[in-house]
N, C-alpha and C positions, 0 to 999 in steps of 0.2 A: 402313738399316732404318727402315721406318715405326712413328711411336707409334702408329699406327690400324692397327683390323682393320677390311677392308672386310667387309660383310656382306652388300649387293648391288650390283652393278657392271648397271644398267640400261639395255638397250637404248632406253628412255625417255629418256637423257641423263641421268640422275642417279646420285648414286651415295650410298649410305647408308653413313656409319663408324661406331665407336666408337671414341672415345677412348681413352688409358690412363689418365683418371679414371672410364671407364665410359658417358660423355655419349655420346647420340647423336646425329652433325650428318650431314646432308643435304646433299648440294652438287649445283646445279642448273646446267646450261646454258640459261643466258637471249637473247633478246634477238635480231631480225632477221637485218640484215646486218652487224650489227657484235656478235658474239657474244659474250658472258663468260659469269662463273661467277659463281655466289654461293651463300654460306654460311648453314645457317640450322640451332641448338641446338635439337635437342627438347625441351617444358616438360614437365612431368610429367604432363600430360593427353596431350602429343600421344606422349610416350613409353608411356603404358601403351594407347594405341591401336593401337601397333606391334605391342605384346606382344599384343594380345588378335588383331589382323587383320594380321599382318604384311606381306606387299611389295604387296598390295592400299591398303592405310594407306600405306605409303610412295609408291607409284602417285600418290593420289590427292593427296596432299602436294605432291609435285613437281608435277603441275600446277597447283597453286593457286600455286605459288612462280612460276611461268611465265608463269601469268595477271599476278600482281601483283608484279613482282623485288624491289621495296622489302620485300615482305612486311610489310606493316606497322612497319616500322625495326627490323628483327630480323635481315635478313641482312645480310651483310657482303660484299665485293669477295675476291674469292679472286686473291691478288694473282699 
């Protein structure tokens, strides 16, 4: 049994959790021909973003994470 509850399972290739601290993380399929994944914690601006516009906000999150996979040193390698 998973400690996450998914909340959106996106045809965009992402997929948004929550934690069982509550945290919301992001997990992106990045990257050409050589595919991964990476992780990326909602901060409390991009979380009450969610709350106000939700999988539209998520949407447009996951592409910025697509655009730039480092995310600015915030995501992590989904091992």
């Amino acid at each position: 049994m998973s400690d996450e509850e998914v909340l959106i399972q996106s045809p965009l290739l992402y997929r948004l959790v929550r934690d069982r601290s509550g945290a919301l993380i992001i997990e992106v399929v990045v990257g050409g021909i050589a595919m991964s994944a990476v992780r990326v914690r909602l901060d409390a601006r991009e979380t009450a973003a969610y709350a106000r516009e939700g999988q539209a906000f998520a949407d447009r999150l996951a592409q910025a994470i697509m655009a730039d996979p480092p995310f600015g040193g915030r995501a992590v390698d989904v091992p």
